[in-house]
N, C-alpha and C positions, 0 to 999 in steps of 0.2 A: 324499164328498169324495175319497177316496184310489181312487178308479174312476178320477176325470177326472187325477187328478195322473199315474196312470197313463199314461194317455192321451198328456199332455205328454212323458212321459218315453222310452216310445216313440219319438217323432217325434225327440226328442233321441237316443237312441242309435242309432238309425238315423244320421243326422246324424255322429254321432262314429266308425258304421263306417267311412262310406265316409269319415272325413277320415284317419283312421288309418289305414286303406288305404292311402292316399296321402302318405304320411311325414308326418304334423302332426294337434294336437290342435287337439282341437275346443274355441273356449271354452267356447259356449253351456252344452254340458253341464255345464264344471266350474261357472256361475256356476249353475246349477241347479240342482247338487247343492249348493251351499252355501244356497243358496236355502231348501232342504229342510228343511238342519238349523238356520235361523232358526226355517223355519215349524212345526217338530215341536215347538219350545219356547215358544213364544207369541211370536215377536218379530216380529209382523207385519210393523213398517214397515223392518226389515231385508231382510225375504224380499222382499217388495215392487218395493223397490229392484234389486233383484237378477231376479228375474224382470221385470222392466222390459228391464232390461239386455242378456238372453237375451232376448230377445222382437224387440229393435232387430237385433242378430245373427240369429236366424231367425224370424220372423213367423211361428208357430206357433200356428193356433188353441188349443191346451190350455194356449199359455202366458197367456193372456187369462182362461181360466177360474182360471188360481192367482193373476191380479192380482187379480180380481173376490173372490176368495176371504179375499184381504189386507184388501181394501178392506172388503169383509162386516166382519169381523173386526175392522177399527180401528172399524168405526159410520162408516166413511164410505157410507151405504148410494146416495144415490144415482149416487155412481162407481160403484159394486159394480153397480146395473140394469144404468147404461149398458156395463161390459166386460162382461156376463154377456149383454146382447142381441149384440154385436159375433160374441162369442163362436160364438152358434147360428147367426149369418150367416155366419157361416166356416164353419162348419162345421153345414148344417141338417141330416145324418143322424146326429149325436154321440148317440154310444146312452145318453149320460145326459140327453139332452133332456127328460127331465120331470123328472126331479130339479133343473135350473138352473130349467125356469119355476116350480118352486114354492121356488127361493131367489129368484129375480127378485119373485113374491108376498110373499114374508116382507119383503125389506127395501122394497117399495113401502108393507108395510102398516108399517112402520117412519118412512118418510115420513112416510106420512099420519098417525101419530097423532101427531111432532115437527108438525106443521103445524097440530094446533087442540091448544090446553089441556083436559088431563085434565078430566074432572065432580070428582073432589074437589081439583082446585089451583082451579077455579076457584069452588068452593064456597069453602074458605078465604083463597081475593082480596078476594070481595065481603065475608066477614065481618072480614076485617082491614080492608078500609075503614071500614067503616061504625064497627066497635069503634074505629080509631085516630081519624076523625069525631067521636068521641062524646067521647072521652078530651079532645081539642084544645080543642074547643068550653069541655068542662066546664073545664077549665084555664086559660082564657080570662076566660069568666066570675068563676069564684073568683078569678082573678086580677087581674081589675078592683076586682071588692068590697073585697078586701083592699088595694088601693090607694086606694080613696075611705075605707075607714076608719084608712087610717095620715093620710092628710088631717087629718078630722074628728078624729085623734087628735091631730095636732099644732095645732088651732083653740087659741088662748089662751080662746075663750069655752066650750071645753068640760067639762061636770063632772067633777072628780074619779068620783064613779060611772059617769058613762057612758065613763071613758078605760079605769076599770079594765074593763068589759063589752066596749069596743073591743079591748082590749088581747088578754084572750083568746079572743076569735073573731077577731080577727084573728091569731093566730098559729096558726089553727086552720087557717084559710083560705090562711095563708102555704104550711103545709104540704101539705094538699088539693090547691092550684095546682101545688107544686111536683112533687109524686108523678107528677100528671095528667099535666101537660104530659112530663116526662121518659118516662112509660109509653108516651103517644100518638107521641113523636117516634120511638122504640123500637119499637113496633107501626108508625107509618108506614114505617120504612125496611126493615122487613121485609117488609112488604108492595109496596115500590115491587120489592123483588129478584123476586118472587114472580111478578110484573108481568112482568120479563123474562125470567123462567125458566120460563116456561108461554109463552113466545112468542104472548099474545094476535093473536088477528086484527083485521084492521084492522076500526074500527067501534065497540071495545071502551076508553072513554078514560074517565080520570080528571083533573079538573083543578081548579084551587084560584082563586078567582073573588072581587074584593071585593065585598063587601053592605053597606049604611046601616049594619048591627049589630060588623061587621068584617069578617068573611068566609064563604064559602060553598065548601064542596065539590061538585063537580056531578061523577056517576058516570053514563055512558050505556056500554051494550054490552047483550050479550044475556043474559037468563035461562033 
């Protein structure tokens, strides 16, 4: 990195002889050097800005390579390709040309793995589906039954024995329902994040579907 900053700097104080020469400063260099002391301290989108700036004032190949360098740096990687190719176009003998095409590789391969979902996000997608599936369902169910026996519970023709029998399995049932359903909705919303923090590719869908019995999950994508 501090080769090609070089480089930049160079061209800048070059730049600031001959303006000095000639009674006046040069800005480019001073917003350069402020530039410098953003980027020496991790303040990327400071520096950034700053070699932008200098770059509009002299169009300086190496000052392309310390945007790109920003950009790297913020994870903005596919700006960072594209100033890092500008760059070797400006400049195709820049003696650090293999050092940019294997930063140009690194954030291309940065890309590409932002572009498909990891194998274990996507291993615990499918299994949050299916567990919050499981959970919903079961909660659903239990949550019926305990609704057909607070029913049966309040029938006037029903026995004393069978209310008390109703009475606690349904409160058994009340609770089961309630655990379920609260765990599954919990598991579901965690998994819907998961959904979009793995940036699934298209092809890969989840969606909630009525059926005769109430309802049906329906999961397509890839294994």
């Amino acid at each position: 990195m501090r080769r090609t900053v070089t480089i930049a700097l160079c061209h800048v104080l070059a730049l600031s002889d001959t303006a000095i020469a000639g009674g006046t400063e040069d800005p480019a260099r001073e917003l350069f050097d402020r530039a410098e002391v953003h980027f020496n301290v991790s303040e990327f989108g400071q520096a950034l800005e700053l070699y932008r700036q200098a770059y509009k004032l002299h169009p300086l190949p190496g000052f392309l390579f310390n945007i790109a360098q920003c950009h790297r740096n913020l994870g903005q990687h596919r700006k960072a390709v594209f100033h890092y190719r500008i760059y070797l176009a400006r400049l195709p003998d820049a003696p650090n040309r293999r050092d940019v095409q294997e930063l140009i590789a690194l954030s291309q391969a940065a890309l590409d793995r932002r572009s498909r979902p990891g194998g274990a996000h996507r291993a615990w997608f499918w299994s949050g589906v299916s567990a919050a599936g499981a959970l919903l369902v079961t909660g659903t169910i239990t949550g019926a039954l305990n609704l057909s026996m607070s029913s049966e519970y309040k029938d006037p023709a029903t026995s004393v024995e069978r209310r008390l029998e109703l009475k606690d399995t349904g409160e058994a049932l009340g609770v089961v329902s309630a655990v379920t359903l609260a765990t599954g909705t919990a598991l579901a919303v965690t998994t819907a994040f998961l959904y979009f923090y793995t940036d699934f590719r298209e092809g890969d869908r989840v969606a909630l579907s009525p059926a005769p019995t109430g309802g049906m999950i329906t999961v397509t994508g890839r294994f």
